[in-house]
N, C-alpha and C positions, 0 to 999 in steps of 0.2 A: 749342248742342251740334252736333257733328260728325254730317251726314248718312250714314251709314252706307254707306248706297245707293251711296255717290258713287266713281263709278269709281275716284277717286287712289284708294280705301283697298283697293279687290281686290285682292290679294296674287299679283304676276305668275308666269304658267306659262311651261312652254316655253322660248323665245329672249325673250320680253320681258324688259326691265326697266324700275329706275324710275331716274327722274331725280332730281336732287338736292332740286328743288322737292315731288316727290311722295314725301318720307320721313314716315314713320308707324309704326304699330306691328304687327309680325306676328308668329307662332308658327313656331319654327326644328323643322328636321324633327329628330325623335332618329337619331343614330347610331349604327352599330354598329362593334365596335372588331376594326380587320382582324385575322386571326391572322398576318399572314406578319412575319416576326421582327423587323424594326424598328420594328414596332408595336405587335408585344404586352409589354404591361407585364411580365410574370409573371416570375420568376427570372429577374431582373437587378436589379444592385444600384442602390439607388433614394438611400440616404443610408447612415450618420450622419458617422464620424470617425474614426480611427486606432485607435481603445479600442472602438466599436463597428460590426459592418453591418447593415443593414436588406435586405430585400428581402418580396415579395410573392408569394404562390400562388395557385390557384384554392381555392376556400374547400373541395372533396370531396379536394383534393389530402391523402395521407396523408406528413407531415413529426412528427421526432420528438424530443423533448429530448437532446443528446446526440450526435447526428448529424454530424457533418462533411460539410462540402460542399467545393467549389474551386469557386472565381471565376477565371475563363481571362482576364487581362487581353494585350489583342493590340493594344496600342497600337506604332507600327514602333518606337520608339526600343530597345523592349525585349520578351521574351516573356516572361512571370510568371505563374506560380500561385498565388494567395495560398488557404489552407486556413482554416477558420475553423469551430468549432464551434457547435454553434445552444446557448443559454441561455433560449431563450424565445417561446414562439408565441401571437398573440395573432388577436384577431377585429377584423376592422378594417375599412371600407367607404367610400365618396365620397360617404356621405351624413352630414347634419348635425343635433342634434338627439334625439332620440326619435321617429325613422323608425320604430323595429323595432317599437315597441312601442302604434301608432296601428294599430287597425283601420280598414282602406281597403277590402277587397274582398279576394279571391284574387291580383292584381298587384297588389300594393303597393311592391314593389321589383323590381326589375333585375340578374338574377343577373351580370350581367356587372361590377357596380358593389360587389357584397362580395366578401372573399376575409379573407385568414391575412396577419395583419403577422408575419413570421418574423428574429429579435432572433440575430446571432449575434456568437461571441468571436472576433477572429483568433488565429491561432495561429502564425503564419507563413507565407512564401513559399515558391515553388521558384523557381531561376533561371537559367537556360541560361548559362554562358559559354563564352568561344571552346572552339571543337572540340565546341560542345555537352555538355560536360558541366554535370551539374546543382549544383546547391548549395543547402541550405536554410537559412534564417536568419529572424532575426525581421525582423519588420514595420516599418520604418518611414516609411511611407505608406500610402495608401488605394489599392484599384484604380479605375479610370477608371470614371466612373459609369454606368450600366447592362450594365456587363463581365456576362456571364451566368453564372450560377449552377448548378448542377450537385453532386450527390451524389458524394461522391469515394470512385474505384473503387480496387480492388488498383496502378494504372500509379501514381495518385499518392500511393501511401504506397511505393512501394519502397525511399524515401531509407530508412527506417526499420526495414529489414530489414538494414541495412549499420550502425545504430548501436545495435543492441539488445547487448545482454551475450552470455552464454553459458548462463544459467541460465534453462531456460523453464520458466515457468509458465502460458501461455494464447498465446489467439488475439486479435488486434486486432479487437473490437467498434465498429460501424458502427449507434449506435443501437439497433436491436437484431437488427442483421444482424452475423454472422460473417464479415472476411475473411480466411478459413482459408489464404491463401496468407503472413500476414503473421503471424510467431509475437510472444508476446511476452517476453521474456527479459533479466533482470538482468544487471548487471553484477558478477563477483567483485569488483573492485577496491573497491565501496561497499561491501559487507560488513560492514568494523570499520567503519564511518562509521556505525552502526548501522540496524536497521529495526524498522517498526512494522507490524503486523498489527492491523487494528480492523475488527469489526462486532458487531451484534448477534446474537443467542445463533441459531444454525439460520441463517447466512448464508453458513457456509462456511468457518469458520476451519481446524479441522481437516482439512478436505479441501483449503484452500489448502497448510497445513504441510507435510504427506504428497507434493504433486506437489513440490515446493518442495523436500525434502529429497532423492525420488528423482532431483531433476535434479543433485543434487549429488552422489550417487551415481553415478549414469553420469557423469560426470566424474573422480569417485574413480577408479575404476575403470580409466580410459585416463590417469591420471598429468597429469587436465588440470586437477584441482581448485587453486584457490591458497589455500583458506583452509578450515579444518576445521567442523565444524555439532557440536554440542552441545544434543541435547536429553533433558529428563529429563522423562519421560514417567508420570504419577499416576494415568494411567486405564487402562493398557495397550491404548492404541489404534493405538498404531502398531506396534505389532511385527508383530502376525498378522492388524489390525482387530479390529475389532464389530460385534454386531449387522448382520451383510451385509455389511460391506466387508472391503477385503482391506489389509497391512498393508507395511511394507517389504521383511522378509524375504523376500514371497513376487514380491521384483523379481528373477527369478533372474540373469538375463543380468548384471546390477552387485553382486551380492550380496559383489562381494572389495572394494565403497566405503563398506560399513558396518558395523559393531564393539556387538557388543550384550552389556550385562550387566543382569542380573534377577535380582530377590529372588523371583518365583513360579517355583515347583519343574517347573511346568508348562514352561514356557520355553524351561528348561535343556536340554531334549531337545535341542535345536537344537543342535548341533559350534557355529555360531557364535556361540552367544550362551555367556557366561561368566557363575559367579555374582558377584555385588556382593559387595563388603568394602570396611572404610574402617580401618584401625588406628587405634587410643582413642589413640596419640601425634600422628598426626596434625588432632586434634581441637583446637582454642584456644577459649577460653572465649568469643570474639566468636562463637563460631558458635552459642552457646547463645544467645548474646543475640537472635536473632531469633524465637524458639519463641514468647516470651510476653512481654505488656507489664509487665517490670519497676517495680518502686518506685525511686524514685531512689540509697536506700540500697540495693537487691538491684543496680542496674545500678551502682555506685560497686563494690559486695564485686566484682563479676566482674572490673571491672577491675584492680582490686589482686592479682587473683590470681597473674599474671604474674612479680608481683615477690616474691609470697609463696612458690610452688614452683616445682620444677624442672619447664621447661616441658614435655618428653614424659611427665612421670608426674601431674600435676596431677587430673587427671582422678580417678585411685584414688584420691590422699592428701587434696583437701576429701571424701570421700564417708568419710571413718575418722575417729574421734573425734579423735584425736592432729590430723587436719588442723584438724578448726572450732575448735579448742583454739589451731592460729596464728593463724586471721582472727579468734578474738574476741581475742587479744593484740595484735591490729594494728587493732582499736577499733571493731571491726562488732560489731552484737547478734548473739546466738546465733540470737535466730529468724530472721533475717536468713540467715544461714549455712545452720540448717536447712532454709528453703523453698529455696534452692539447691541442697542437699544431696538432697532428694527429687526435685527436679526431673531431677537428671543421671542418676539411679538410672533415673527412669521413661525419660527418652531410651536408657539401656541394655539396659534390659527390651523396650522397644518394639523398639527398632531391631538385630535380631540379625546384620543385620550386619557391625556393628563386632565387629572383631577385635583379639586379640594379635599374632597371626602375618601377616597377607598382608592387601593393599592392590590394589586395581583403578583407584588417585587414579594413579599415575604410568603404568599403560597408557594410562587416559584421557587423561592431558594429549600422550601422545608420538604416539598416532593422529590429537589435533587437527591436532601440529605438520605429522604426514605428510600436513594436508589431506584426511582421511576424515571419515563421519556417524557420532557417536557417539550412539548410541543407550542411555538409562538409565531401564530398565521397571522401575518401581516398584509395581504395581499393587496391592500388598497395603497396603502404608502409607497415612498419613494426611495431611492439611494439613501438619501441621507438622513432617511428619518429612522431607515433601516440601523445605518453605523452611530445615529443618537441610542438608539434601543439597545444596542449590544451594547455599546461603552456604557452603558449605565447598570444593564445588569449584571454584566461582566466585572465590573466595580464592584457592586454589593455584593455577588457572590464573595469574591476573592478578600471582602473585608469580612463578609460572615468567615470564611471560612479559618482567616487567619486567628479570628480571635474564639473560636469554638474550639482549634488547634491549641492557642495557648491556655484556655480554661483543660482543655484533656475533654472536652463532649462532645468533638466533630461527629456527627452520620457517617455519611458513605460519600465514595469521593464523588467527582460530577466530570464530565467531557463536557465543553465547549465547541459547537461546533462555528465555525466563520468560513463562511461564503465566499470567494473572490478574496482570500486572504494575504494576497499579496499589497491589497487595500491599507492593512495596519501591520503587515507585517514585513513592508519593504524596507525598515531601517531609518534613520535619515528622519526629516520634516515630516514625509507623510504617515510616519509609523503611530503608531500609539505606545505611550511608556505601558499603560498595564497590559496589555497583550503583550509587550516584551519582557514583562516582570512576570506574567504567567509563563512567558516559558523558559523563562531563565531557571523560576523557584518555582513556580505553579507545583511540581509535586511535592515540595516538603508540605503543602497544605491541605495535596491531596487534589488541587485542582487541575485540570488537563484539558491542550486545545486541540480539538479537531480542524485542522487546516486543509479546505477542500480548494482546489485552485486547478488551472490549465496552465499557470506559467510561473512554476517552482522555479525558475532564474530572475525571478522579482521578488522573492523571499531575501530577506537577509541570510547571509550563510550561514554566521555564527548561532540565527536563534533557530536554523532549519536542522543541524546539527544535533539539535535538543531533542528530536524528535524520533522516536525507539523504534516505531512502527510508521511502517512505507507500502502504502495499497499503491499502484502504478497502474494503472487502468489504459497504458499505451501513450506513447510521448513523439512526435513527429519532429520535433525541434531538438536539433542537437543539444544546445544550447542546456536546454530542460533536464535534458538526460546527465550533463555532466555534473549540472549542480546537485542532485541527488546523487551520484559515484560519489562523489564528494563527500556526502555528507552521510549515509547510511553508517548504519552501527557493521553491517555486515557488509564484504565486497560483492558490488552492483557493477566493477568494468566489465567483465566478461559477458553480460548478459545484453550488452548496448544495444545488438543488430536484432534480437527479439524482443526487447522492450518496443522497438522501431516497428517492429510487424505482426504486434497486439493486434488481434480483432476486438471488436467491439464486444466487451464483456469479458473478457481475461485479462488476466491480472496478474503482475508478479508481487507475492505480500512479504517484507519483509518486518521480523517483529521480534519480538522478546520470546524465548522460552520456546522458541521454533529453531531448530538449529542452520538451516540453509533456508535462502529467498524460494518461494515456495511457489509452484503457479499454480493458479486456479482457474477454473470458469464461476463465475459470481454467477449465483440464482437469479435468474428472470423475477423478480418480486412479487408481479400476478401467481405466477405456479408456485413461488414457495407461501404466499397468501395460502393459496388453496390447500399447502401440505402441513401447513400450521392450525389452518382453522381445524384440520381434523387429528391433529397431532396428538400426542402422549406427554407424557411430565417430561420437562427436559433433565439432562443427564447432567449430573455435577460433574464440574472440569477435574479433570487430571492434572496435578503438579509434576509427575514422574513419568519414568517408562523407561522398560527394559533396560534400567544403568544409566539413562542418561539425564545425567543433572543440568538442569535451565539455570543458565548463567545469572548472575548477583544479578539487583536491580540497581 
């Protein structure tokens, strides 16, 4: 055994050292890790790959799902900003093992040796070209490795204040920082491309729809709207609000962008708002068919009725003995005939107002064309008198529109909005064929559905698919969330576990002519009330910006 004592093995101080003959074994001093920037680890990018980046924090550093950063690549050949969103923050350290979890004493570990593995998405570049101007475009490469990292401020989202729409809905959300200099706003032109409104019940639906309509209002208003808004309203919450909030009407400043009729007598005070009527000739029997789940022989009798009368009087003559006296010579049971027969009764009992004399269906359709909000407060009525209402106007729209199309004198296009839309747009028995022909075709005529709903996994997939623009206002159900991954124009996997942890009022918007899923905070609708009623001319949208061209429609 090796004498200890023996000078080779003292471990030289000072200016000595050892020779090649005197190598042995000794204890290296611990270092400590300089902070000056070419040495500190910490926000700069450390790995992965084009699909992912990696970078490292100090483990007290506060980083948050959702967040955007910019990576400053300053390599000479080029100057790039690549943007990338975090998906994922992890615990991670330079030790190996079950370190954490071995009692040592009070130093067991090395603060300087844990920290936060932080997992983000790119989303894009920025890129100077000659004369400095910028351009943003996707990613096809990585930045230079340890490029440093940085939380990205109001300078590098500008590009995006140049390619938002006209239609604001919210502020650019930064994790769960506001950058209030960066609005967020749709574009008219996607409109009939249709949209989706989802979240769970108290996350904001209603208060999305209200800023949403009034921006399309202040646009009415200045002759800058290109496409009309249509919504029939079963709770009477937009008109004047509820319960504490305030409602359209009371946006004075834009009050000549919106068109209201109302079956509550209450209402009616308003000069603008008209009452509702529908005339019993304007009525076709497919409109019945939506109230209630017919038997195969009741859904057969309705459709023969067509050929059985005269189409503007159908309506009175099966409801008279003389009429169920021709559907049973045309081979339907009587009882058949009769539960038809009570049913149209009780739609005109319920629904007073269906008239003989005057109709609100052709102001309706010719205020969409002018590109104004129409507004249809129902408030008294029921379910089903609600899904009579829309299948009927939703019909004559879609036939005006088809045949103003084929003359060449359509207006301007119109949104549909529905309610609980998984009602007619589940597929199957309970769907409705023109609600899945609007969104099969709806925009070759220009018309487009707003599908507001809490349970996007009762949509059909194929017609959810059709849909360009995606508000997600927070999703609790797995379930919900995959069928939107699914079906977005843009990829929504990454974003799963912060779709999940949406507060109430943000929003991730995915849309046409926005180049990545976008988050926002939607406006409180009272405060942007307030910031409208004293507002300025709205600003006409931007098609372009800085190079980057919005993809075909």
């Amino acid at each position: 055994m090796a004498d200890l004592s023996d000078e080779r093995w003292k471990r030289p101080t000072g200016e000595e050292t050892r020779s090649e003959e005197e190598e042995g074994p000794f204890e290296l001093k611990p270092k400590t890790i300089n902070n000056e920037d070419n040495s500190n680890p910490y926000n700069k990018i450390i790995s992965k790959d084009v699909r992912e980046y990696h970078f490292i924090v100090p483990s007290d550093e506060w980083v948050e799902l959702g967040e955007i950063v910019s990576i400053h690549d300053r390599r000479e050949e080029r100057d790039t900003t690549f943007l990338a969103r975090i998906t994922d923050i992890r615990h991670d350290s330079n030790y190996d093992g079950n370190w954490d979890t071995i009692v040592r004493g009070d130093g067991f570990y090395d603060t300087d040796h844990i920290f936060n593995r932080v997992v983000a998405e790119p989303l894009g570049c920025i890129m100077k070209e000659d004369g400095g101007r910028e351009r943003f475009r996707k990613s096809r490469t990585i930045p230079a490795k340890f490029s440093p990292v940085t939380k990205a401020e109001k300078d590098e989202f500008q590009f995006l204040v140049e390619v938002m729409g006209g239609i604001e809905v919210g502020r650019l959300r930064n994790g769960s920082r506001d950058v209030k200099e960066i609005p967020v706003a749709l574009h008219s032109d996607a409109m009939d491309h249709h949209m989706g409104v989802f979240a769970t019940t108290g996350m904001g639906k209603s208060n999305f729809m209200k800023v949403f309509a009034a921006s399309c209002m202040k646009r009415a208003s200045s002759n800058e709207s290109k496409f009309g808004l249509l919504i029939i309203d079963p709770h009477g919450e937009y008109i004047l609000g509820k319960k504490g909030t305030k409602g359209l009407l009371q946006l004075d400043r834009h009050r000549d962008g919106i068109v209201c009729y109302s079956t509550d007598p209450k209402h009616l005070k308003d000069p603008l708002v008209s009452n509702l009527t529908v005339k019993r000739s304007e009525i076709l029997p497919q409109d019945i068919e939506v109230l209630y789940d017919w038997t195969p022989a009741q859904r057969e009798a309705l459709e023969a009725v067509s050929r059985v009368f005269y189409e503007e009087a159908w309506l009175e003559d099966i409801i008279t003995p003389e009429g169920a006296a021709k559907m049973v010579a045309e081979g339907f049971h009587e009882k058949t005939i009769g539960r038809i027969s009570r049913t149209i009764k009780t739609i005109l009992d319920k629904n007073r107002y269906i008239s003989d004399l005057t109709s609100s269906v052709p102001g309706i359709i010719n205020n969409l064309l002018e590109g104004k909000v129409v507004l249809v407060d129902i408030p008294t009525l029921g379910e089903r008198s609600e899904l009579f209402l829309l299948s009927l106007l939703s019909r004559t729209i879609l036939d005006r529109y088809k045949r103003e199309s084929a003359e060449g004198t359509r207006g301007k296009s119109c949104l549909i909005t529905v309610e609980e839309a998984q009602r007619v747009l589940g597929g199957g028995e309970g769907s409705l064929a023109r609600f899945e022909s609007i969104a099969r075709e709806g925009r070759k005529f220009g018309v487009g559905l707003c599908a507001v709903t809490q349970q996007p996994k009762l949509i059909d997939k194929q017609l959810l698919s059709q849909f360009n623009t995606l508000v997600i206002l927070g999703l609790a159900d797995r379930n919900d969330r995959t069928r939107l991954e699914e079906s977005a124009k843009q990829d929504l996997s990454s974003l799963d576990v912060e779709i999940q942890t949406l507060e109430k009022g943000e929003a991730i918007i995915s849309t046409l002519n926005i180049p990545f899923p976008v988050p926002a905070r939607i406006h409180l609708y009272e405060r942007y009330l307030e910031d409208l009623n004293r507002s300025k001319a709205p600003v006409k949208e931007k098609r372009q910006s800085r190079g980057f061209n919005p993809p075909p429609d």
